[in-house]
mmCIF file of the N, C-alpha and C atoms, coordinates in Angstrom:
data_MODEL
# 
_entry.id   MODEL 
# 
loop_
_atom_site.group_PDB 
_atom_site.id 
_atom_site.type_symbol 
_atom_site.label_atom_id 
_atom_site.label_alt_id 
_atom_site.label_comp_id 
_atom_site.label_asym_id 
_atom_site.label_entity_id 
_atom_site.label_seq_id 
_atom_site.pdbx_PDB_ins_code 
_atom_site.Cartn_x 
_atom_site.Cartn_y 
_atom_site.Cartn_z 
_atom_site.occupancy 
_atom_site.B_iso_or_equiv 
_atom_site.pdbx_formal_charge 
_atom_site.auth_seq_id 
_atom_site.auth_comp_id 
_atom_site.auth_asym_id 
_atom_site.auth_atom_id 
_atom_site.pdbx_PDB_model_num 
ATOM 1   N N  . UNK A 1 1  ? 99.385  44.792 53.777 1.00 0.00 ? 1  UNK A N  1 
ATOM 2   C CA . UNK A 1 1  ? 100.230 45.969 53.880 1.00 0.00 ? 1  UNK A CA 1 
ATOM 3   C C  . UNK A 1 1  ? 99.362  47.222 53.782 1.00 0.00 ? 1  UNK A C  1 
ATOM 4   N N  . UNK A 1 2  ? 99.765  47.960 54.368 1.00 0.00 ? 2  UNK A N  1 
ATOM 5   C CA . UNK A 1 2  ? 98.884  49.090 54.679 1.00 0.00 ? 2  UNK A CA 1 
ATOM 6   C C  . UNK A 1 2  ? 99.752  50.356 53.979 1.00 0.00 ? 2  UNK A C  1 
ATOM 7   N N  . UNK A 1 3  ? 99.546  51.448 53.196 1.00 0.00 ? 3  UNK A N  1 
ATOM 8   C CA . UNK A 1 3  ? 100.188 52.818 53.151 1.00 0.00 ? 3  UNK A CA 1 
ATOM 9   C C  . UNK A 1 3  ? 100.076 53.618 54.129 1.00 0.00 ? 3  UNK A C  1 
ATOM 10  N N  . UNK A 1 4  ? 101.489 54.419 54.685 1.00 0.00 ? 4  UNK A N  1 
ATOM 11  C CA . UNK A 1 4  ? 101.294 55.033 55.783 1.00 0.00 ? 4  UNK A CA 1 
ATOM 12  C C  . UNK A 1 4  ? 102.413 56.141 55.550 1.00 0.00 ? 4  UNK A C  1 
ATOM 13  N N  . UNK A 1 5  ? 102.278 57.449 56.014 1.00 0.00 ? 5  UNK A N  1 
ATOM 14  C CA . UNK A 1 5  ? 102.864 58.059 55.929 1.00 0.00 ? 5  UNK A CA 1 
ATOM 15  C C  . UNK A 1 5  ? 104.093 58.398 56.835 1.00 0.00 ? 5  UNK A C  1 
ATOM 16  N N  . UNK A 1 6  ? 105.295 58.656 56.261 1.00 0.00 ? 6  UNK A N  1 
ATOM 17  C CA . UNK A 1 6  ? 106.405 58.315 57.474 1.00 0.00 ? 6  UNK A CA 1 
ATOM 18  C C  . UNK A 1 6  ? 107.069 59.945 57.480 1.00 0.00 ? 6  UNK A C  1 
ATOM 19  N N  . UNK A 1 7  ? 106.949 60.570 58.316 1.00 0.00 ? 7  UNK A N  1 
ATOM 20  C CA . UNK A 1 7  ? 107.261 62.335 58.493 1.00 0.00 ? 7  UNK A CA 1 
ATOM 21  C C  . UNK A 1 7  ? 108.250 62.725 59.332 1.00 0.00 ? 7  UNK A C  1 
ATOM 22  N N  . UNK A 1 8  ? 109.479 62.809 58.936 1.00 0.00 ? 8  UNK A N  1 
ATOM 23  C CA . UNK A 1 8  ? 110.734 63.107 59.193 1.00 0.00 ? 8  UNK A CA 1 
ATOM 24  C C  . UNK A 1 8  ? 111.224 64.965 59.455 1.00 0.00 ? 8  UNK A C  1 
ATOM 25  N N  . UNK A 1 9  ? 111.613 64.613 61.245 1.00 0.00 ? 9  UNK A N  1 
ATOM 26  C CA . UNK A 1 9  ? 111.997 66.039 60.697 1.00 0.00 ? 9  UNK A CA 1 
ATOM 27  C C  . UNK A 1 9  ? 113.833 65.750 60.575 1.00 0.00 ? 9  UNK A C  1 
ATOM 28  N N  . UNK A 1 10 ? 114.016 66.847 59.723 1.00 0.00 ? 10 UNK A N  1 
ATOM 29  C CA . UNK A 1 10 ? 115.444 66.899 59.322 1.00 0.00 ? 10 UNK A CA 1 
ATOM 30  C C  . UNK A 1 10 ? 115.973 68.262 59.559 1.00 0.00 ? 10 UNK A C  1 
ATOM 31  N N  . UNK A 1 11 ? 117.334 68.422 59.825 1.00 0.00 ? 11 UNK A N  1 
ATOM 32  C CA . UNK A 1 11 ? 117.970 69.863 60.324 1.00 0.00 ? 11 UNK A CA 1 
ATOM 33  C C  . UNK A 1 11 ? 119.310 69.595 59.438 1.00 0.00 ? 11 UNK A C  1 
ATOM 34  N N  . UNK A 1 12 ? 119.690 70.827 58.773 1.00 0.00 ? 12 UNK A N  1 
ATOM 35  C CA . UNK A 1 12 ? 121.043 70.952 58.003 1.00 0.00 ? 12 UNK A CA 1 
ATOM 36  C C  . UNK A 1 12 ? 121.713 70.784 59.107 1.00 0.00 ? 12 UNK A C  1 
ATOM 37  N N  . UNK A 1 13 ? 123.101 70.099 58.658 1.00 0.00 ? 13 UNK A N  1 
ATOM 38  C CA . UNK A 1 13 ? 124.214 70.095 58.864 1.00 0.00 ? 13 UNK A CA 1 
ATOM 39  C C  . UNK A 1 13 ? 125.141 71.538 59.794 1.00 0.00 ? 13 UNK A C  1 
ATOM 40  N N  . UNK A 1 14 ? 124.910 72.388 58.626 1.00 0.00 ? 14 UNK A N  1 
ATOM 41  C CA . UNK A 1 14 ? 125.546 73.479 59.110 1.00 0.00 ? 14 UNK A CA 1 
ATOM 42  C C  . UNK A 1 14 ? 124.637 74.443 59.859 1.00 0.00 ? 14 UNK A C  1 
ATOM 43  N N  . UNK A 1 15 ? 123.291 74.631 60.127 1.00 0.00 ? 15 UNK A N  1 
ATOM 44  C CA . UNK A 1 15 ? 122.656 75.102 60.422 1.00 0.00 ? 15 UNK A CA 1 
ATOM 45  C C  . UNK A 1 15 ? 121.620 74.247 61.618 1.00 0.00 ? 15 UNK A C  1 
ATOM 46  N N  . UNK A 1 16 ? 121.988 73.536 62.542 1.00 0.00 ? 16 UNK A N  1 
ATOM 47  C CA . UNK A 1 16 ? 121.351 72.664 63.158 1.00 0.00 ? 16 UNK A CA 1 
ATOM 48  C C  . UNK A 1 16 ? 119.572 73.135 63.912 1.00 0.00 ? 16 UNK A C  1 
ATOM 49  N N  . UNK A 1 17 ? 119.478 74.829 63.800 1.00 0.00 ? 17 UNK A N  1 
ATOM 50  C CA . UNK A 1 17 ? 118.105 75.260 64.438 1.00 0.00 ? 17 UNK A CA 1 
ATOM 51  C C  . UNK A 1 17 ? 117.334 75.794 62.818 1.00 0.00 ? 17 UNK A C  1 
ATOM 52  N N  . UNK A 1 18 ? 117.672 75.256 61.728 1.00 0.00 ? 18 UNK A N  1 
ATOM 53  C CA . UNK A 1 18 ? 117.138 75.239 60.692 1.00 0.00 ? 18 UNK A CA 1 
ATOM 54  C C  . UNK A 1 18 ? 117.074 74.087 60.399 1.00 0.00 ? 18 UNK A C  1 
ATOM 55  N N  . UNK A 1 19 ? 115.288 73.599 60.956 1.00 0.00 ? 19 UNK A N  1 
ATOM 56  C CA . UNK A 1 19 ? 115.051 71.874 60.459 1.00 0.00 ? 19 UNK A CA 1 
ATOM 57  C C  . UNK A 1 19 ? 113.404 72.087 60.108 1.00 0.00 ? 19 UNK A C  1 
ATOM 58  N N  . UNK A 1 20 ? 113.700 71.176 58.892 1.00 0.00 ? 20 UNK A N  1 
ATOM 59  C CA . UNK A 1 20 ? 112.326 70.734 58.513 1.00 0.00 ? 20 UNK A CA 1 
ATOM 60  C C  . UNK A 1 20 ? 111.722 69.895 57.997 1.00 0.00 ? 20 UNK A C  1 
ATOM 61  N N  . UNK A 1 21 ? 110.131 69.626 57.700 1.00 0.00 ? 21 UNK A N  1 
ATOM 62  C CA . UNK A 1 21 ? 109.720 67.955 58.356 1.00 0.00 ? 21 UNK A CA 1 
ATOM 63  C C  . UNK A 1 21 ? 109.321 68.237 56.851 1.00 0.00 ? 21 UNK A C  1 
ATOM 64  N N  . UNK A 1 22 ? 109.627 66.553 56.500 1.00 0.00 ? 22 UNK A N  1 
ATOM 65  C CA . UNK A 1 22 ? 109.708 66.028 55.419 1.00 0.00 ? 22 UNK A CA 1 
ATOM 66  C C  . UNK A 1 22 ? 108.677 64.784 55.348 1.00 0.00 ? 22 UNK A C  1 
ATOM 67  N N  . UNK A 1 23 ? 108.180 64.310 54.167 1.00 0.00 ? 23 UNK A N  1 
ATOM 68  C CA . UNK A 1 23 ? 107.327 63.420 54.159 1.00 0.00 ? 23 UNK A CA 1 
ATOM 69  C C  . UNK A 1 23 ? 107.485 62.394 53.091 1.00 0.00 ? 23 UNK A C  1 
ATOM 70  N N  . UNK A 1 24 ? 107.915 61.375 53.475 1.00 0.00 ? 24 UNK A N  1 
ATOM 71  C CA . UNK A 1 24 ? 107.608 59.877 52.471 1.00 0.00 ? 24 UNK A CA 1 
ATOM 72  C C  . UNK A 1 24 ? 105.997 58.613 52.753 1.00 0.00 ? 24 UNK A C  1 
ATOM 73  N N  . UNK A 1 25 ? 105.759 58.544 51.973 1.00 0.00 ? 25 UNK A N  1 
ATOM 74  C CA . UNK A 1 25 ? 105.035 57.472 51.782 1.00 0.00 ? 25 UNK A CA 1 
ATOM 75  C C  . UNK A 1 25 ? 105.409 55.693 52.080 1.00 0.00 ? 25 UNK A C  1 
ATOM 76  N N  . UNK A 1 26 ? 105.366 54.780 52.826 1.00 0.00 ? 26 UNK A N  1 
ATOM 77  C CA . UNK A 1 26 ? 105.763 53.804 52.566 1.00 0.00 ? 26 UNK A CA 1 
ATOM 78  C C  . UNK A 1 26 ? 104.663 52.676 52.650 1.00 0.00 ? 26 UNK A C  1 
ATOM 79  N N  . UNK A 1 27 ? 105.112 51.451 52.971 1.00 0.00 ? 27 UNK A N  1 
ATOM 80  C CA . UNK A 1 27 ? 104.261 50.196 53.233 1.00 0.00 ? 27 UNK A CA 1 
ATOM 81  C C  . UNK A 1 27 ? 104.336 49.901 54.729 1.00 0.00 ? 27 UNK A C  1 
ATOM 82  N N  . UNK A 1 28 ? 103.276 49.751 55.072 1.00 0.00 ? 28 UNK A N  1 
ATOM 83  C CA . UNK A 1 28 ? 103.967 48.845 56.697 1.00 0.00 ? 28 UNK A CA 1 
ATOM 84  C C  . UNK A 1 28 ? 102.567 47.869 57.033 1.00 0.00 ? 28 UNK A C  1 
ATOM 85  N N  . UNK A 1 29 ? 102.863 46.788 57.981 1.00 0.00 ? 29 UNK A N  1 
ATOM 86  C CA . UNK A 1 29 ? 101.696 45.806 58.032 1.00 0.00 ? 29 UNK A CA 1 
ATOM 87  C C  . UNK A 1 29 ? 101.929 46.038 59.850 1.00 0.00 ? 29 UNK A C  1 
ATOM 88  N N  . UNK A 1 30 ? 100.487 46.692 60.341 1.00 0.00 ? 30 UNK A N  1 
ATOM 89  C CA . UNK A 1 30 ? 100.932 46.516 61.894 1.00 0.00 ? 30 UNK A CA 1 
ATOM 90  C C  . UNK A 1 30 ? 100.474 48.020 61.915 1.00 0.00 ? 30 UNK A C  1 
ATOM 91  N N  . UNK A 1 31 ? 100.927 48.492 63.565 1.00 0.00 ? 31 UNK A N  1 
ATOM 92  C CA . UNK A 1 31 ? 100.636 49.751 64.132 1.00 0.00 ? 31 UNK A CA 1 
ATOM 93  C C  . UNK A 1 31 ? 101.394 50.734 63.282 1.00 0.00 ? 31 UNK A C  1 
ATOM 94  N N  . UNK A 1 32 ? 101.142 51.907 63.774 1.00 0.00 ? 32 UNK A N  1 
ATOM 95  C CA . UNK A 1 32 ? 101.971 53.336 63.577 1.00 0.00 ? 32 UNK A CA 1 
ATOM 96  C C  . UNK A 1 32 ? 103.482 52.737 64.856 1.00 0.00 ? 32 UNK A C  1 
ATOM 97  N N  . UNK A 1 33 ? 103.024 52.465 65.472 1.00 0.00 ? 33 UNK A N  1 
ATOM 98  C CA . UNK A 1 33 ? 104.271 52.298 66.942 1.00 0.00 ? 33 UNK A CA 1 
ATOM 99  C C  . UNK A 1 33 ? 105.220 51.302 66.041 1.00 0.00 ? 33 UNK A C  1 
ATOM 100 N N  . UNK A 1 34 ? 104.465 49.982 64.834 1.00 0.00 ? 34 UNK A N  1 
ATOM 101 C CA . UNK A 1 34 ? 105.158 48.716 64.445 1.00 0.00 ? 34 UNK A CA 1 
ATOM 102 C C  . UNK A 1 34 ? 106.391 50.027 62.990 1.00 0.00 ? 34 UNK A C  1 
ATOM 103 N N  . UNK A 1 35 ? 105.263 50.561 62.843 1.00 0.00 ? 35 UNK A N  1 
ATOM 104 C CA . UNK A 1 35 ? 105.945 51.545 61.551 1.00 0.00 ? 35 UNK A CA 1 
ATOM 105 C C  . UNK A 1 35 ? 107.055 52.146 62.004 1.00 0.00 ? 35 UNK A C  1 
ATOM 106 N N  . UNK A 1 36 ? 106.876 53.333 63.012 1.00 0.00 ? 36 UNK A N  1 
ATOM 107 C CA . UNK A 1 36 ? 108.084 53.645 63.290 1.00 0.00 ? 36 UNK A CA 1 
ATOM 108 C C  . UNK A 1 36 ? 109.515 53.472 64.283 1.00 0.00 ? 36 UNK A C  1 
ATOM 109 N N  . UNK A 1 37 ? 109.184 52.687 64.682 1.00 0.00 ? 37 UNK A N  1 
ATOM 110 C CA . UNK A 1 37 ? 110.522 51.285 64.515 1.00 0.00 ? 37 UNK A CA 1 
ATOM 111 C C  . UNK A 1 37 ? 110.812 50.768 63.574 1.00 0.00 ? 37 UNK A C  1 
ATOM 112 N N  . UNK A 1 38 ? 110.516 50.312 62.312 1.00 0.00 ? 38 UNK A N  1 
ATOM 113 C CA . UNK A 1 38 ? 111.003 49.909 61.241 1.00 0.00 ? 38 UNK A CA 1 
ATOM 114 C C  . UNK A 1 38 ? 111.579 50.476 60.448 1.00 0.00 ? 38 UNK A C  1 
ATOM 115 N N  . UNK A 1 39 ? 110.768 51.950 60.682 1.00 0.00 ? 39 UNK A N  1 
ATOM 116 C CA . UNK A 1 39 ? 111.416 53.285 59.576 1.00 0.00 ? 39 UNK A CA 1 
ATOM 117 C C  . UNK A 1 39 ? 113.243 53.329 59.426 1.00 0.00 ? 39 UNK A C  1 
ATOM 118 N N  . UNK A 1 40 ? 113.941 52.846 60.131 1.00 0.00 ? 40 UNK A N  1 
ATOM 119 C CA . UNK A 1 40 ? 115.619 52.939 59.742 1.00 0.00 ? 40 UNK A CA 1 
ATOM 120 C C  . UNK A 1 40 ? 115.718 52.901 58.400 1.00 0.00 ? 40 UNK A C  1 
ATOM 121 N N  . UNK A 1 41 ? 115.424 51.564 57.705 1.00 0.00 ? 41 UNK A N  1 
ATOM 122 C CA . UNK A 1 41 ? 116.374 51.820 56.247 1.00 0.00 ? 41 UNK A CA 1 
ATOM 123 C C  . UNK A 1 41 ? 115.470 53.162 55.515 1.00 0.00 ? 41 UNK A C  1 
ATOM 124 N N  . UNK A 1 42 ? 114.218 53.219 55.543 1.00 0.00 ? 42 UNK A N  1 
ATOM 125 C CA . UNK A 1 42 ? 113.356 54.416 54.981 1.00 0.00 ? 42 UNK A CA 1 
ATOM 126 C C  . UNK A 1 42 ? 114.502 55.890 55.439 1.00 0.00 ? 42 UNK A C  1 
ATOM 127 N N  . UNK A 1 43 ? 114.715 55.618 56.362 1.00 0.00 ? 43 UNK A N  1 
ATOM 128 C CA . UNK A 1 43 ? 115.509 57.174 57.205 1.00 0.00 ? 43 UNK A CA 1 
ATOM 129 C C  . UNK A 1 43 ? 116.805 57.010 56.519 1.00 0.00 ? 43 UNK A C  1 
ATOM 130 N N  . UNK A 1 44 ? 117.411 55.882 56.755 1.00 0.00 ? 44 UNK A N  1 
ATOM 131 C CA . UNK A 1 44 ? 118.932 55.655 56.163 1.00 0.00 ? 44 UNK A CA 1 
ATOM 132 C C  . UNK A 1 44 ? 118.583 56.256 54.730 1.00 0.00 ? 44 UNK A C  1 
ATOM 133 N N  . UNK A 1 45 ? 117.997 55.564 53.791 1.00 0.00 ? 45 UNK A N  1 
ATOM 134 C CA . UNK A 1 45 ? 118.132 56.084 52.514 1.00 0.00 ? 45 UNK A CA 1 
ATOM 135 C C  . UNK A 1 45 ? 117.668 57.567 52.143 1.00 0.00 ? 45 UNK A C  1 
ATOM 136 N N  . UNK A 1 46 ? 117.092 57.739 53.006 1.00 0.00 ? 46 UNK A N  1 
ATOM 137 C CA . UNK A 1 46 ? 117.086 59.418 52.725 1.00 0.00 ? 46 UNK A CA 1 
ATOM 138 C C  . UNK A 1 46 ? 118.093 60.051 53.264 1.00 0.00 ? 46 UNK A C  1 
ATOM 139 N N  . UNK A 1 47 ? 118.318 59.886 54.323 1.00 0.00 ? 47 UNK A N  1 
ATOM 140 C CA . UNK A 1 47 ? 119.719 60.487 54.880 1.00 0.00 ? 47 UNK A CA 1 
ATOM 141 C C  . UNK A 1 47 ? 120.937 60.527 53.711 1.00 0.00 ? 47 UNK A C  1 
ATOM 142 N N  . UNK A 1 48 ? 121.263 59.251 53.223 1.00 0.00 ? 48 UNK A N  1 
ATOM 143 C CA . UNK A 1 48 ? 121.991 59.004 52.170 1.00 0.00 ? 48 UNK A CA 1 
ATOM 144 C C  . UNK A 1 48 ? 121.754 59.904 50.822 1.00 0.00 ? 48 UNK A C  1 
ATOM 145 N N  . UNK A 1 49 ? 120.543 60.536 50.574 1.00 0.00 ? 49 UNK A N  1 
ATOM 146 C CA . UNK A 1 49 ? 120.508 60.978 49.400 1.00 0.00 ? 49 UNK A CA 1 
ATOM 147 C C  . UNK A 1 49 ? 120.142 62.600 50.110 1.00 0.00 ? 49 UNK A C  1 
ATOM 148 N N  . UNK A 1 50 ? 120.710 62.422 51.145 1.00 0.00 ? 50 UNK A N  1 
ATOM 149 C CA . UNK A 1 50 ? 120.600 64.499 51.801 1.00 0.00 ? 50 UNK A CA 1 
ATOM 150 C C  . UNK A 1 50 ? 121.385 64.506 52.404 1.00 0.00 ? 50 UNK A C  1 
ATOM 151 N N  . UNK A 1 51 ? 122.906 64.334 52.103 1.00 0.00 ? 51 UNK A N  1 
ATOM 152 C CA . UNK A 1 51 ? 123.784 64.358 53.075 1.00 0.00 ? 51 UNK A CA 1 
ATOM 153 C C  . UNK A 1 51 ? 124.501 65.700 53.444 1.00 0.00 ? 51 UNK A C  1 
ATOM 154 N N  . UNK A 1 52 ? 123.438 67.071 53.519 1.00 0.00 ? 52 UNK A N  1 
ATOM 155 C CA . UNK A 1 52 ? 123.344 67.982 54.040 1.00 0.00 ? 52 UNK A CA 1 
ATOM 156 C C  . UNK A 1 52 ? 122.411 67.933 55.075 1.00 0.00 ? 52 UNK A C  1 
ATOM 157 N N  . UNK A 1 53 ? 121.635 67.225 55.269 1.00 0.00 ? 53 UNK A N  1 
ATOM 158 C CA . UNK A 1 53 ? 120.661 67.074 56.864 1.00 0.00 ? 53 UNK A CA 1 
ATOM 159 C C  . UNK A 1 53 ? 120.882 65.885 57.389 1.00 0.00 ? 53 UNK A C  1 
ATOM 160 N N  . UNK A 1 54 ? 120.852 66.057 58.660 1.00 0.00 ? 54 UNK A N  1 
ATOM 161 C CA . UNK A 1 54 ? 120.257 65.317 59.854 1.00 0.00 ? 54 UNK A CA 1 
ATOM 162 C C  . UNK A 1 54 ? 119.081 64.994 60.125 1.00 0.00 ? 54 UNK A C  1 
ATOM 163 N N  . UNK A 1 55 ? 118.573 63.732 60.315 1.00 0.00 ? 55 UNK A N  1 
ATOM 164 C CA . UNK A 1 55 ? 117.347 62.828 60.556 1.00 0.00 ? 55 UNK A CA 1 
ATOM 165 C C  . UNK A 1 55 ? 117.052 63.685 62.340 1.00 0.00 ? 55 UNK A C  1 
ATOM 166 N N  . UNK A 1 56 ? 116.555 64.044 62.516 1.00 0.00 ? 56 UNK A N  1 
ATOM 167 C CA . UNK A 1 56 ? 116.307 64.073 63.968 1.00 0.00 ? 56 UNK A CA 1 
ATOM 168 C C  . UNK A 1 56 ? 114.839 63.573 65.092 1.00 0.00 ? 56 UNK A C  1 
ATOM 169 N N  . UNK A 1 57 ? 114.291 63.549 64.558 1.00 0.00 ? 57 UNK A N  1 
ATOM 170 C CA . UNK A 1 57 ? 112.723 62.983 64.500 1.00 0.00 ? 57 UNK A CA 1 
ATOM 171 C C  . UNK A 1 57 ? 112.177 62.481 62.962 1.00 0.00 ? 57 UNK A C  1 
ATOM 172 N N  . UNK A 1 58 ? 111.457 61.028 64.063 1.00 0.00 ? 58 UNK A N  1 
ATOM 173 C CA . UNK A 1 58 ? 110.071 60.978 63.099 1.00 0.00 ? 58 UNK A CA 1 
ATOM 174 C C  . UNK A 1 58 ? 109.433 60.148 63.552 1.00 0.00 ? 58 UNK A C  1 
ATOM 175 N N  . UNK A 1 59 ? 107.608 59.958 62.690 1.00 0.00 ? 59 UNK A N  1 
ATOM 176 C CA . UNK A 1 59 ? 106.966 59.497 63.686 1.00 0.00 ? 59 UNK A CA 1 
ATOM 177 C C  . UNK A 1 59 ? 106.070 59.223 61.963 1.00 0.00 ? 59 UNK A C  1 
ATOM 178 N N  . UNK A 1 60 ? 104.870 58.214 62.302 1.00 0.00 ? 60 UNK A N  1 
ATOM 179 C CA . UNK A 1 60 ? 104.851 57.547 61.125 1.00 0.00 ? 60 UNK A CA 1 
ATOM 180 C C  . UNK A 1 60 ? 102.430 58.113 61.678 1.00 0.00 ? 60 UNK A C  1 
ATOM 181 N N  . UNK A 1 61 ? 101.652 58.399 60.376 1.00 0.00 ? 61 UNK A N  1 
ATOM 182 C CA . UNK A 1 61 ? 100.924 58.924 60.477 1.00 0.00 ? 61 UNK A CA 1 
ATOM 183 C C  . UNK A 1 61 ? 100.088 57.830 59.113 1.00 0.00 ? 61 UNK A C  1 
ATOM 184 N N  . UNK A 1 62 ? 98.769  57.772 59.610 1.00 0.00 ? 62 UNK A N  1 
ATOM 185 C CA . UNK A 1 62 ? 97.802  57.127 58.418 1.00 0.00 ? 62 UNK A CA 1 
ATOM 186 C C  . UNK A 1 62 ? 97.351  58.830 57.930 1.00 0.00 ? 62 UNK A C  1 
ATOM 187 N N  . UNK A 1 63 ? 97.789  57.995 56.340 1.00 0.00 ? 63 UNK A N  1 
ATOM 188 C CA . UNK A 1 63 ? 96.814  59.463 55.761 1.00 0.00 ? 63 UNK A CA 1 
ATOM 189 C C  . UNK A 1 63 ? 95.869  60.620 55.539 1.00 0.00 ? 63 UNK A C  1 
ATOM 190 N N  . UNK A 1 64 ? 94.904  59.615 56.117 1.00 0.00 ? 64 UNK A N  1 
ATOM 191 C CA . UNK A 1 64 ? 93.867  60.278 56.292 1.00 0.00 ? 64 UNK A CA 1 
ATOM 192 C C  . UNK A 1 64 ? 93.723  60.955 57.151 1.00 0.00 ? 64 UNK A C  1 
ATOM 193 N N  . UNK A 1 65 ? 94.276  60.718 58.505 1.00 0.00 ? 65 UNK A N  1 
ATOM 194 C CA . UNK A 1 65 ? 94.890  61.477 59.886 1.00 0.00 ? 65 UNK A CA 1 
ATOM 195 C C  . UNK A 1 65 ? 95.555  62.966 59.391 1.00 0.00 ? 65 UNK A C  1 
ATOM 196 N N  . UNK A 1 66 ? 96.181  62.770 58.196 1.00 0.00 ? 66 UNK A N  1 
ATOM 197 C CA . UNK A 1 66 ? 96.785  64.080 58.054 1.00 0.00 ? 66 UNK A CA 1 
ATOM 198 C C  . UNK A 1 66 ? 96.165  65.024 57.444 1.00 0.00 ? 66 UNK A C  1 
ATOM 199 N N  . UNK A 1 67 ? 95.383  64.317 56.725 1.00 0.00 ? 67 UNK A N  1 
ATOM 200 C CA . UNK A 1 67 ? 94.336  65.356 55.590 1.00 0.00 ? 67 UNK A CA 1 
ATOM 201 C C  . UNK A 1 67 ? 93.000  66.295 56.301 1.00 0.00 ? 67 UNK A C  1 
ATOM 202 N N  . UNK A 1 68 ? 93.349  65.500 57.763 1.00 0.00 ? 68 UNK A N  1 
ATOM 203 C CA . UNK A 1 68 ? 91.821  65.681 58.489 1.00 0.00 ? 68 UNK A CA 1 
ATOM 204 C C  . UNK A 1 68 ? 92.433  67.221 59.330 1.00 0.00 ? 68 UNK A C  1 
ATOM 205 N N  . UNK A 1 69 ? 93.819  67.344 59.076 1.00 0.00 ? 69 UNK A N  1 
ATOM 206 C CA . UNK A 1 69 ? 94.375  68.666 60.301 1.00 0.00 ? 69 UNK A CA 1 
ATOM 207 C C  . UNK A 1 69 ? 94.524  69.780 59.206 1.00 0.00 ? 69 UNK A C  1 
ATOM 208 N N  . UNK A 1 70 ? 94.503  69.365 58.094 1.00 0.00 ? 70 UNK A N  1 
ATOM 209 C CA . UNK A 1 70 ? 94.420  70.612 56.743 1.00 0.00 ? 70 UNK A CA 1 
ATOM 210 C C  . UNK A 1 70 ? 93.295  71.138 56.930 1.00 0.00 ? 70 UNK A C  1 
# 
């Protein structure tokens, strides 16, 4: 299992051109492409605990990939 970062953008409810990208950590064994296809229940349960936003994108990133654009 690999750690990979899974980066969601999300848009309020009431405000649909006010969205912004959010970041969880998870496990995945396989590609970034195997990761985000799997990401649903990761998305579901956040959705569930922000049920003021909308999931609208996401796309799944190795860490170090991200630290390297800071």
């Amino acid at each position: 299992m690999d750690i990979v970062d899974l980066i969601l953008l999300a848009c309020t409810v009431a405000d649909p051109s006010a969205c912004h990208e959010y970041r969880m950590t998870v496990q995945s064994s396989g590609s970034l492409q195997t990761c985000a296809m799997q990401a649903e229940p990761y998305l579901a349960q956040w959705a569930e605990e922000h049920p003021g936003y909308r999931v609208t994108r996401w796309r799944c990133v190795w860490p170090e990939q991200e630290q390297e654009k800071m």
